[in-house]
N, CA, C and O of each residue as an XYZ file, in Angstrom:
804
protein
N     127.274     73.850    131.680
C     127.261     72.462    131.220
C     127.010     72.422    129.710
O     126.215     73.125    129.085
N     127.826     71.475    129.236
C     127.830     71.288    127.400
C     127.107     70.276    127.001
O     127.780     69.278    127.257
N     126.331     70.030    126.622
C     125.618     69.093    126.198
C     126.464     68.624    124.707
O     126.752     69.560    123.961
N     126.818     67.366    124.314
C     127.347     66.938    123.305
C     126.277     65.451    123.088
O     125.818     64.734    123.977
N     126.077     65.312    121.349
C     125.556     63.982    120.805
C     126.279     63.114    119.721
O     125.938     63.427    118.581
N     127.016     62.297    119.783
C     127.881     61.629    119.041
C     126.384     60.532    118.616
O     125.549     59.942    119.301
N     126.666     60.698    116.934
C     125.937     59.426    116.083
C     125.796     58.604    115.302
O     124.852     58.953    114.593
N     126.224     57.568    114.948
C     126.126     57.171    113.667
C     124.898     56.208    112.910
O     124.026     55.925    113.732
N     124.703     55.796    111.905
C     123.744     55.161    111.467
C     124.483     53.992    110.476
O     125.474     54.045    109.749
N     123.388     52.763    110.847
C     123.795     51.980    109.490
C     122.715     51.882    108.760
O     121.645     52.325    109.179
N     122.837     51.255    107.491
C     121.904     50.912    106.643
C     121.355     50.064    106.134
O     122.112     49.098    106.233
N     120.269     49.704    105.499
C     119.764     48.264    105.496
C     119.878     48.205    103.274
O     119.088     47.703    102.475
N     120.849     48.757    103.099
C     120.981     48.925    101.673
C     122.332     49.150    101.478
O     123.021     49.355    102.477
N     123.059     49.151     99.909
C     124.393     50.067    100.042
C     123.702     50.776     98.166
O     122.723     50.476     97.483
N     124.466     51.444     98.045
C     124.484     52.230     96.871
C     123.819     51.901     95.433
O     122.945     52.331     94.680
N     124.712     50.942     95.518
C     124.645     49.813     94.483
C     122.912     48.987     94.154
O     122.400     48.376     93.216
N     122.515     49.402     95.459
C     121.321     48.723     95.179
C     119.954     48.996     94.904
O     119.020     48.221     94.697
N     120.015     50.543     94.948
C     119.174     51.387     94.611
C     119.759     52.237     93.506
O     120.928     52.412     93.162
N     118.333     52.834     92.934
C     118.805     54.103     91.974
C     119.240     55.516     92.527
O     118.989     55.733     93.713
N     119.899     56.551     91.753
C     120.593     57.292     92.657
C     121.425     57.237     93.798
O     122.019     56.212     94.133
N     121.498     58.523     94.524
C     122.538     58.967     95.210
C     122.001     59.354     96.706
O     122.568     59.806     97.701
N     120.973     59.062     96.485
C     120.081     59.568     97.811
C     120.060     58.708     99.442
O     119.195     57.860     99.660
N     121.047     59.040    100.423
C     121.334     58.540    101.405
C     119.276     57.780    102.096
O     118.905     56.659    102.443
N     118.685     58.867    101.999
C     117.337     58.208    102.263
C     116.676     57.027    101.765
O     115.774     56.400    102.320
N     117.274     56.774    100.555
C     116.632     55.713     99.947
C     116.899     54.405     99.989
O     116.266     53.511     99.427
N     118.526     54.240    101.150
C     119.024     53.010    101.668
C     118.124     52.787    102.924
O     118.368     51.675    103.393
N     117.458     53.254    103.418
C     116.509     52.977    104.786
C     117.852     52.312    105.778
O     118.810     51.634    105.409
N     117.477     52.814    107.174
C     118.155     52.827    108.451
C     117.700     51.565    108.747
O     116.572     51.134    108.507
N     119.001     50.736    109.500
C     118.833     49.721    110.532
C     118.908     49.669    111.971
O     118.309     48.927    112.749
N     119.560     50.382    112.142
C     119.857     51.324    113.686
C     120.950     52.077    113.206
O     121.797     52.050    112.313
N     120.403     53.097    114.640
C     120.864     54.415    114.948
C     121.468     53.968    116.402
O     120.737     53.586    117.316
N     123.101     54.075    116.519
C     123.262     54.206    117.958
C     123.905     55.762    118.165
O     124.646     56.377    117.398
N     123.273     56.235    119.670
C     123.659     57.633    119.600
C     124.249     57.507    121.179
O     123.577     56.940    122.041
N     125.639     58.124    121.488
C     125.808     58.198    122.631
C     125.658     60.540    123.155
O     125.983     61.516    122.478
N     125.054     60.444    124.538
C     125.041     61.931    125.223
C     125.703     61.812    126.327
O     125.656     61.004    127.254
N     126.561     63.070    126.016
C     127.103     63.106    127.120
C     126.847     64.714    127.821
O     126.286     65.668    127.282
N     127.312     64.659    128.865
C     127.735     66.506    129.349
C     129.303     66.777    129.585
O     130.078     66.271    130.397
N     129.449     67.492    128.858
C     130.839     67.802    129.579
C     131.047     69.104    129.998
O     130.493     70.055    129.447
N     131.964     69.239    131.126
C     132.434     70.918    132.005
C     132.829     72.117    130.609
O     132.986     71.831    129.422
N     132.887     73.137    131.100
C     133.586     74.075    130.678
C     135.039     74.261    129.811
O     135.432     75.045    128.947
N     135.876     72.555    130.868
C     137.045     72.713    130.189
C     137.049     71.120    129.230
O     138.070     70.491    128.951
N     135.383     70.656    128.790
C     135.707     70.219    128.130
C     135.866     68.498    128.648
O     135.925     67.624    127.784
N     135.922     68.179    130.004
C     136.290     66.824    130.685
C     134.639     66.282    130.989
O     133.825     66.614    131.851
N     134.588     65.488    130.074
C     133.209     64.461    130.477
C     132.713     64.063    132.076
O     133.371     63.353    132.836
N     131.555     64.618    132.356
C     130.867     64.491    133.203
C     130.261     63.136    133.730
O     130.484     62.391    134.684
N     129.314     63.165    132.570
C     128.217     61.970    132.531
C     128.066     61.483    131.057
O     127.975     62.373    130.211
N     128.039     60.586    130.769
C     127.294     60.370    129.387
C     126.913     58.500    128.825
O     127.438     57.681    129.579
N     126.295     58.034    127.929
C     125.661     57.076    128.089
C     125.355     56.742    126.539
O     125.118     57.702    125.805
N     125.346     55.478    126.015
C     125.644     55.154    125.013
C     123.902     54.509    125.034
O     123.519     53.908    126.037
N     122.948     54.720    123.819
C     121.797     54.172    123.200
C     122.031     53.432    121.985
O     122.983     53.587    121.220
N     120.914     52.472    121.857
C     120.955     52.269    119.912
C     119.440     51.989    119.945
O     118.944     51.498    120.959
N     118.862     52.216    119.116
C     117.595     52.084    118.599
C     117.587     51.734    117.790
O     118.576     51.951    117.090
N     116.450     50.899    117.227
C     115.713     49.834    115.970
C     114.978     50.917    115.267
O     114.725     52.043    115.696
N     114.685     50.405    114.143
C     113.786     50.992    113.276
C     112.106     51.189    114.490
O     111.699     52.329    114.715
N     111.774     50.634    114.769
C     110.657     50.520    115.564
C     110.634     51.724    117.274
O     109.797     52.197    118.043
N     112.228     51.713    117.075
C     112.358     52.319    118.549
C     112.390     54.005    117.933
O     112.199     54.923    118.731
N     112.525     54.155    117.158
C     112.999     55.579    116.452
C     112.268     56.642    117.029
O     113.001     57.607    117.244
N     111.068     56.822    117.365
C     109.857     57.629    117.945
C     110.765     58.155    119.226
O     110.970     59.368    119.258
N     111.555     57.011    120.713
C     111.987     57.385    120.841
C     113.422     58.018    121.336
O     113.814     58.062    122.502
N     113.920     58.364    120.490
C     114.914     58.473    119.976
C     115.592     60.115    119.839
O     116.665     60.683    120.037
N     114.545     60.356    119.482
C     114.572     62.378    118.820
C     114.935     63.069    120.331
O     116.047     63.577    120.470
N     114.388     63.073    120.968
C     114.554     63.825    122.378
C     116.386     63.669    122.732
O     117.148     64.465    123.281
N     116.589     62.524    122.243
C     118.376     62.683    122.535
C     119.141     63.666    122.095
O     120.123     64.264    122.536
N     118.245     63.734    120.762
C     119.292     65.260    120.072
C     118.655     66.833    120.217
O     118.967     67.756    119.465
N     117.563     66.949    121.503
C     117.007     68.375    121.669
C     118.046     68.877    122.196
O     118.967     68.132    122.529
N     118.112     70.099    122.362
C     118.879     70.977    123.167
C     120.115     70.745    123.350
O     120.757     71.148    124.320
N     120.705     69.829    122.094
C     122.380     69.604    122.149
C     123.375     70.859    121.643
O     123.151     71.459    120.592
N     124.649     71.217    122.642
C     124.881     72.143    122.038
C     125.764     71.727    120.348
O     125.932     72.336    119.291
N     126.090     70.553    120.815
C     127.224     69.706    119.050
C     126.566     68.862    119.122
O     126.096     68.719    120.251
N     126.125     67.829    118.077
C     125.710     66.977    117.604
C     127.083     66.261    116.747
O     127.150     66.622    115.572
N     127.764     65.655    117.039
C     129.111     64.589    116.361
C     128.509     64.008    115.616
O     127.360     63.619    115.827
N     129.273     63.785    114.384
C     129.280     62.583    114.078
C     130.286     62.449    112.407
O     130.335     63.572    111.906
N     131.077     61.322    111.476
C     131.857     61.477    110.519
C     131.219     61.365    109.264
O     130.636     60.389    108.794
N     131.403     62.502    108.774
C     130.336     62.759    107.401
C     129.014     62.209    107.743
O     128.367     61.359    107.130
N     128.738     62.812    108.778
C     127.676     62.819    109.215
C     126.208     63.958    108.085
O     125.039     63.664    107.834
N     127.051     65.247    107.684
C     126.149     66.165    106.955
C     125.759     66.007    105.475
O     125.073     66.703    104.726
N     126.706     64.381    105.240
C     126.572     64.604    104.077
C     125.796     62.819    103.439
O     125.489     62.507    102.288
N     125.695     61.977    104.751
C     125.069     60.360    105.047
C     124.208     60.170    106.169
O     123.061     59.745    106.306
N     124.931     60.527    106.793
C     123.530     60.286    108.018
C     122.664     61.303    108.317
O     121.609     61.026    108.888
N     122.923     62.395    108.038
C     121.876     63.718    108.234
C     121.105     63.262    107.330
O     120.162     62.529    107.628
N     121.446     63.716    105.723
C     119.883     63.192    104.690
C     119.397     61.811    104.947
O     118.171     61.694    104.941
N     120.015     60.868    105.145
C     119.038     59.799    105.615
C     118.101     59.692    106.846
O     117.073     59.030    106.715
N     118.433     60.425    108.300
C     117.320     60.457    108.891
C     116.249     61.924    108.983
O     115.179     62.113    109.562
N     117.070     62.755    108.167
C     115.785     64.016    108.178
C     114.740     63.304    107.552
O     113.734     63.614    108.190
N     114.471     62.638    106.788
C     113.270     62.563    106.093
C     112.166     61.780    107.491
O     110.970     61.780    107.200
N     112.509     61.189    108.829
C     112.109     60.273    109.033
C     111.587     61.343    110.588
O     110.584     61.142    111.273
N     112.344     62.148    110.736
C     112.449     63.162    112.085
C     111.335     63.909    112.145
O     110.955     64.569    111.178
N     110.794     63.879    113.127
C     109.296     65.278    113.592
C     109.959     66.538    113.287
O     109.128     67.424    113.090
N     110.831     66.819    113.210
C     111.526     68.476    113.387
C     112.750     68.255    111.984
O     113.177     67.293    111.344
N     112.984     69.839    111.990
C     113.940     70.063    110.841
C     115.460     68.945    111.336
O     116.377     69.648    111.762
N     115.693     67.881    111.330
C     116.941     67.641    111.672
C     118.278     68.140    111.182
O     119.322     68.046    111.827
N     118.168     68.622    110.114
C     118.970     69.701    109.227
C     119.497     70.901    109.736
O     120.450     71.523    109.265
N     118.787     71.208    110.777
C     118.783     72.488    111.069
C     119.715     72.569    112.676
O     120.302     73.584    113.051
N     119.667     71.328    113.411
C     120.128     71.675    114.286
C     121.686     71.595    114.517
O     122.194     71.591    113.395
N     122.562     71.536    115.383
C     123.858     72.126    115.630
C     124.747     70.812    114.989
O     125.057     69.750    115.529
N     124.939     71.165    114.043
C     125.553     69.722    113.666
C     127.259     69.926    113.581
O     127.748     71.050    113.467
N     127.996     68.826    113.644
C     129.431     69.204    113.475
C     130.043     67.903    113.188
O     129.997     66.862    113.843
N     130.901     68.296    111.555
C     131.015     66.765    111.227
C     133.023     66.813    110.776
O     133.881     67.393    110.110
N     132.801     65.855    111.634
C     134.573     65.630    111.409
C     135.213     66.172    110.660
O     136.035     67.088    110.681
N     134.248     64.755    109.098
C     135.026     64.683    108.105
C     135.571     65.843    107.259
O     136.576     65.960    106.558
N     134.142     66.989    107.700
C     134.318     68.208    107.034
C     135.684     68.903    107.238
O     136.460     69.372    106.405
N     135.752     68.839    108.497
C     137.212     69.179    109.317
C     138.217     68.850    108.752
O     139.181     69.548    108.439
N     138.015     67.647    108.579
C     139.599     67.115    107.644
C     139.705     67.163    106.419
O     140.893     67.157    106.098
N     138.794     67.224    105.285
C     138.846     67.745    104.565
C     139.051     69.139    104.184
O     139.353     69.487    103.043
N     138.874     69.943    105.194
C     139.386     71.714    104.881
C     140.609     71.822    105.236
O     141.309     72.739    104.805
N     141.296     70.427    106.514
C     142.992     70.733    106.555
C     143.750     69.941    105.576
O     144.975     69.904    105.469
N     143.047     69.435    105.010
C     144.030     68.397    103.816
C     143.242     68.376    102.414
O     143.761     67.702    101.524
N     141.930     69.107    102.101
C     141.822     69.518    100.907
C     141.171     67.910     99.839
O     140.699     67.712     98.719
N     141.519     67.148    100.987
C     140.993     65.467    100.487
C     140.220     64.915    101.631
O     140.123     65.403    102.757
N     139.623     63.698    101.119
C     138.678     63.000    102.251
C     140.132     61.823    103.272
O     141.245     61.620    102.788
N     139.764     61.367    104.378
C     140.125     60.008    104.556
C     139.041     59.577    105.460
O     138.289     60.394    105.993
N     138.958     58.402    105.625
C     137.867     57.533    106.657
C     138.420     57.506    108.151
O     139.595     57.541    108.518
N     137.367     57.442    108.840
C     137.260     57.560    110.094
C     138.213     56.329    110.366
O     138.961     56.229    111.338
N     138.064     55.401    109.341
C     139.072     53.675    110.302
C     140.658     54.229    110.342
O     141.567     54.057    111.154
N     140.529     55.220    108.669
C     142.449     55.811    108.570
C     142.977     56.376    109.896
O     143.974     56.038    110.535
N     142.024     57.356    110.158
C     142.535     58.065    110.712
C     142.545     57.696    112.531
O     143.220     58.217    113.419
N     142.057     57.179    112.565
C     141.731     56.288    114.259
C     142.949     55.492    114.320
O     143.755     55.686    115.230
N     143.156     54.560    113.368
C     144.659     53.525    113.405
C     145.809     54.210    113.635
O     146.874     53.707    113.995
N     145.600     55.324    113.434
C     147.022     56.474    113.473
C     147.326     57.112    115.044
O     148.261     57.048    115.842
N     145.862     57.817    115.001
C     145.342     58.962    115.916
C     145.243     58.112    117.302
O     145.739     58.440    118.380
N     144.476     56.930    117.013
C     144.144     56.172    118.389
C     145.317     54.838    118.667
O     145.727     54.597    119.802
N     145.579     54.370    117.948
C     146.526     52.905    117.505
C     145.392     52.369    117.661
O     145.839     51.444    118.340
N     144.148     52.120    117.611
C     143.073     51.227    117.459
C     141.781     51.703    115.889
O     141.704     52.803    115.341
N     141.211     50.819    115.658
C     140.522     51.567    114.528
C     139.319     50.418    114.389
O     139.294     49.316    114.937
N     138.066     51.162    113.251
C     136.365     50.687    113.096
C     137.064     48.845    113.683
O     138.199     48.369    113.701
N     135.706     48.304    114.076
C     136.066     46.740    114.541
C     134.989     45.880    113.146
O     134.438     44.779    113.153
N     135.043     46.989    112.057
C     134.256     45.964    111.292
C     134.308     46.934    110.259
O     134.932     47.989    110.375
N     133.338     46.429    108.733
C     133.364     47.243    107.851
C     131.755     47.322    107.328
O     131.035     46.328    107.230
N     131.288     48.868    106.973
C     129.864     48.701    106.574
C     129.482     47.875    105.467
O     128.262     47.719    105.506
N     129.882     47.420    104.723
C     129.421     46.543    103.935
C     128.803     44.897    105.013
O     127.765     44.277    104.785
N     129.805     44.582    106.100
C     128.988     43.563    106.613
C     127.866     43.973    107.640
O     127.097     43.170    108.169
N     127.884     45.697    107.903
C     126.799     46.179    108.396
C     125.226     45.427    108.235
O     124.380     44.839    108.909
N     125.622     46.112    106.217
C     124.469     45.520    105.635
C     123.596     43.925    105.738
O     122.443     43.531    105.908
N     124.954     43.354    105.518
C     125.306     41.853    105.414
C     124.295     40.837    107.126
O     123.612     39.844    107.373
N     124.707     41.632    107.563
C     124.324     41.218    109.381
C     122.433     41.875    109.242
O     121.460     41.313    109.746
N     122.418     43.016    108.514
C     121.006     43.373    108.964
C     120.046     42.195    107.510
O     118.904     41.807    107.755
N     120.468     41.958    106.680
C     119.865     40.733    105.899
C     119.803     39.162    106.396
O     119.006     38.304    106.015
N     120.513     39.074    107.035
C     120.722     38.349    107.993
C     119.295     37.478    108.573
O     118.585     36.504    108.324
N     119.502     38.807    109.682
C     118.570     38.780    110.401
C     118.575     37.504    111.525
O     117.838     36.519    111.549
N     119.436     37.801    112.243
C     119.094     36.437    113.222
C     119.744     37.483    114.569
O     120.217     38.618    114.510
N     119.501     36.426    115.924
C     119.796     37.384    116.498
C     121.116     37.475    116.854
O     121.510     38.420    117.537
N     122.090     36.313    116.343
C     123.272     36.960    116.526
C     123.720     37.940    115.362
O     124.633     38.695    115.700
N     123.335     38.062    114.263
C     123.784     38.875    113.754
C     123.328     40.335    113.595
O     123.948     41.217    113.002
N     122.149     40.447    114.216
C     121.524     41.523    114.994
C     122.767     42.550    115.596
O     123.165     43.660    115.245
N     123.251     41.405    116.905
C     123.732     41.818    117.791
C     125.335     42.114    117.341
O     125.938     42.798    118.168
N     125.916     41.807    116.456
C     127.081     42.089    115.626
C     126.894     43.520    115.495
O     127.554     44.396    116.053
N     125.506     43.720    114.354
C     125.662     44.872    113.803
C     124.976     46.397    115.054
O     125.034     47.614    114.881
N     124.394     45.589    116.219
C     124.592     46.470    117.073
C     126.026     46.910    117.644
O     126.660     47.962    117.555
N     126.237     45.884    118.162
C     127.968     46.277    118.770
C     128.619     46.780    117.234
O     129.821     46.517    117.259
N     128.454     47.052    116.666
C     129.434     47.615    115.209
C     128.890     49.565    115.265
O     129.645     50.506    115.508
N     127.879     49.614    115.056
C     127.549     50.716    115.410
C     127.498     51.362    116.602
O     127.186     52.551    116.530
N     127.719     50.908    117.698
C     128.052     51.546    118.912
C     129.635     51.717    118.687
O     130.047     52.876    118.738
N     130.235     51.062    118.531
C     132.220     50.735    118.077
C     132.292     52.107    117.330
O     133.175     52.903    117.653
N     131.543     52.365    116.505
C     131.747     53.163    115.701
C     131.304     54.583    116.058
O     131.498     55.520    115.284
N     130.818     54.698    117.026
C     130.214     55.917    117.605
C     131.346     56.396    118.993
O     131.628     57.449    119.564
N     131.681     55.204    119.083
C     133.110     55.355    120.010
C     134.075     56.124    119.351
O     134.527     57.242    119.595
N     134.276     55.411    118.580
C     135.838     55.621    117.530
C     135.558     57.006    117.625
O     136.279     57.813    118.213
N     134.088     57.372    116.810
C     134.209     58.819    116.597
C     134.380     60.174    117.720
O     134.888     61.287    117.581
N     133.651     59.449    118.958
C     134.189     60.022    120.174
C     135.461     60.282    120.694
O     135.735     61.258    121.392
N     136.209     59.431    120.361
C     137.756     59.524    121.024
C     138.426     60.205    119.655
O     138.934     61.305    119.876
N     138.511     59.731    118.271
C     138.934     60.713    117.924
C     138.289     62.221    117.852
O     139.027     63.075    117.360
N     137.503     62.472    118.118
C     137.346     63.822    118.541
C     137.339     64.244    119.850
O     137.102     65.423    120.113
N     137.543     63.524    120.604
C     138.295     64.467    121.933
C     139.817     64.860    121.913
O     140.451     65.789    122.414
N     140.234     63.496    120.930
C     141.683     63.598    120.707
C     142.216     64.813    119.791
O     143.301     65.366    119.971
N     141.237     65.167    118.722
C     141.698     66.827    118.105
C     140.822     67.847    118.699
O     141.052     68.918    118.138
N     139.980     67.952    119.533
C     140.003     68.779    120.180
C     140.950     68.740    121.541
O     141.521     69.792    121.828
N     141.055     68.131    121.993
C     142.597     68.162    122.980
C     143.801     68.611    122.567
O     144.450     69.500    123.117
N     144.135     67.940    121.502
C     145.738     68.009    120.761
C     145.800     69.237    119.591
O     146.781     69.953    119.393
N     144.491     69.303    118.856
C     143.957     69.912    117.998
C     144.745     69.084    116.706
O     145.151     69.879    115.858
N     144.934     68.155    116.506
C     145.653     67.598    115.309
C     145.091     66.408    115.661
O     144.791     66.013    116.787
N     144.900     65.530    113.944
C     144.760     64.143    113.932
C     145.680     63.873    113.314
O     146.498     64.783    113.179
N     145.965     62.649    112.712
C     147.308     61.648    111.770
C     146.365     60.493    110.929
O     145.431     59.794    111.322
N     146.757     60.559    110.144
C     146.857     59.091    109.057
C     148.127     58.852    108.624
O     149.149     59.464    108.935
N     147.991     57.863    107.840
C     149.457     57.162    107.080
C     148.766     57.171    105.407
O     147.896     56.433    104.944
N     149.453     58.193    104.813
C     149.134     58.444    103.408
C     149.572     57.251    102.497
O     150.124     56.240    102.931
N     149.242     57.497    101.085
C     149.528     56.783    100.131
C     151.210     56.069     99.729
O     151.723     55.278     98.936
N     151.530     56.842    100.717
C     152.946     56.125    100.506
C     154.175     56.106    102.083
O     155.370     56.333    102.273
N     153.048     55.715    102.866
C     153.101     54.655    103.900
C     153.794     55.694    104.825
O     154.864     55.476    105.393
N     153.132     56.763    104.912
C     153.940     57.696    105.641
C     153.173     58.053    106.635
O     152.051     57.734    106.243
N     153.020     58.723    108.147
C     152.599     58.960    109.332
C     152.239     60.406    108.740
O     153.260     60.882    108.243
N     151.332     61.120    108.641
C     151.152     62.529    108.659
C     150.454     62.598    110.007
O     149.983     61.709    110.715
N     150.540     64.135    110.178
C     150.214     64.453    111.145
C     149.446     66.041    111.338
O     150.107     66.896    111.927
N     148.028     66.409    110.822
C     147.489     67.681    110.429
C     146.562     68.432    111.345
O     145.739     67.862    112.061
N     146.744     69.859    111.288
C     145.824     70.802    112.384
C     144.354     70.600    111.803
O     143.751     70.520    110.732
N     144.152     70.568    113.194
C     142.257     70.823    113.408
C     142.335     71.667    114.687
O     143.112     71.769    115.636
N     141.043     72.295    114.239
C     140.162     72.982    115.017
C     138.900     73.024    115.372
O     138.087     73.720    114.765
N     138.450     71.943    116.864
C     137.168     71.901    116.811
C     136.690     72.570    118.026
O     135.840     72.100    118.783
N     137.553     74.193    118.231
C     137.228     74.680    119.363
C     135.867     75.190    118.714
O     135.560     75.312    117.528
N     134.861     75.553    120.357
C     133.668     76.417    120.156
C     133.718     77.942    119.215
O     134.672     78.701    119.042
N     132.751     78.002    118.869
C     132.805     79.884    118.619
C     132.756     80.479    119.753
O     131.962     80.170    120.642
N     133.381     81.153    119.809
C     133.799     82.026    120.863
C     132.130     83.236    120.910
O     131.900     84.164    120.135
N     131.374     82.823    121.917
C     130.130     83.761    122.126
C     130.497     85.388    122.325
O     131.305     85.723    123.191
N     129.980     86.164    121.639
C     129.919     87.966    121.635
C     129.035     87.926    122.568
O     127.903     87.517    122.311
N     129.412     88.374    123.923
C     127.914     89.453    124.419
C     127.619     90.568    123.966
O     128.435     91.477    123.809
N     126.284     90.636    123.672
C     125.867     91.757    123.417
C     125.525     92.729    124.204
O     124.642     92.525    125.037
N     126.112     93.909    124.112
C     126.040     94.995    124.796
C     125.062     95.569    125.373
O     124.116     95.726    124.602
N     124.901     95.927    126.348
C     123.147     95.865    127.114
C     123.298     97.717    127.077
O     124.128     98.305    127.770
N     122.735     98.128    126.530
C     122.184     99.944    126.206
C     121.868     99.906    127.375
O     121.377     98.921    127.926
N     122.168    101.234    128.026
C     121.274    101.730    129.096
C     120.424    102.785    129.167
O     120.758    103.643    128.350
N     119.181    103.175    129.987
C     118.218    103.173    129.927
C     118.582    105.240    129.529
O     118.145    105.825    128.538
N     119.034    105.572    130.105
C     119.361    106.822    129.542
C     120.456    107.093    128.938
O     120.646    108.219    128.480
């Protein structure tokens, strides 16, 4: 059995509004994280979609013990430094695996998770993080509940397109000049070495 954690985070800041570059220093509004298990060949078992508040965060951590992937899109380079600082344990350290990285080593450039979903899925994000922010200033409870359902949407998206290149092993966008591409990925496992068991004489 595979243990998998798809995650994303929003923020209660954007860039612009702090000094520096430091994903930590926008502070989290929720975290929705979905776990699942899936078989051997890869076909989802069981799995179950969470979101937690700033208040619920405590607990929260136990979702990502003993995962063998941890998902999520530029996840290593936004949502990892923003919640290590906040985590009991190295969150840095554990099995992380981030899309975007992926697509950037087959195309040498970035694109966003909404590009590449509109292509890959014919559906794409149901909102944009800037009204993330917008909904958590807010503060009421429908707009609470916006920016919950936005971050779960978005933890989807990232789920299906990654079953979809690990299935197909290719995703698609439509480049700068309105064209369908269509590029290899690889998000098979490492292939485990057993190690050779010496015998006793």
């Amino acid at each position: 059995m595979i243990k998998e954690v798809f995650f994303d985070i929003e923020t209660k800041k954007i860039f612009e509004d702090i000094e520096g570059n430091n994903p930590a220093d926008l502070g989290i509004s929720i975290i929705s994280v979905y776990v699942r298990e899936v078989d051997n060949y890869f076909s989802e078992i069981s799995g179950q979609m969470y979101s937690f508040w700033e208040e619920d965060f405590p607990l929260m951590w136990a979702k990502f013990s003993n995962a063998d992937r941890i998902i999520g899109f530029n996840s290593l380079h936004f949502d990892v430094p923003a919640m290590a600082p906040l985590a009991p344990f190295d969150f840095k350290k554990l099995n992380h695996f981030d899309i975007m990285d992926h697509v950037k080593n087959a195309l040498d450039f970035r694109v966003g998770l909404g590009a590449i979903a509109e292509q890959t899925l014919g559906h794409t994000k149901i909102d944009h993080g800037l009204n993330a922010v917008k909904y958590w200033a807010e503060h009421t409870k429908e707009s609470l509940a916006k920016l919950k359902k936005y971050c779960e949407a978005d933890v989807q998206v990232t789920k299906e397109v990654y079953d979809f290149g690990m299935k197909n092993k290719q995703l698609k966008f439509k480049d700068k000049w309105n064209t369908v591409r269509t590029f290899p990925v690889d998000f098979s496992y490492p292939i485990k070495v057993e190690e050779p068991q010496l015998g006793l004489f």
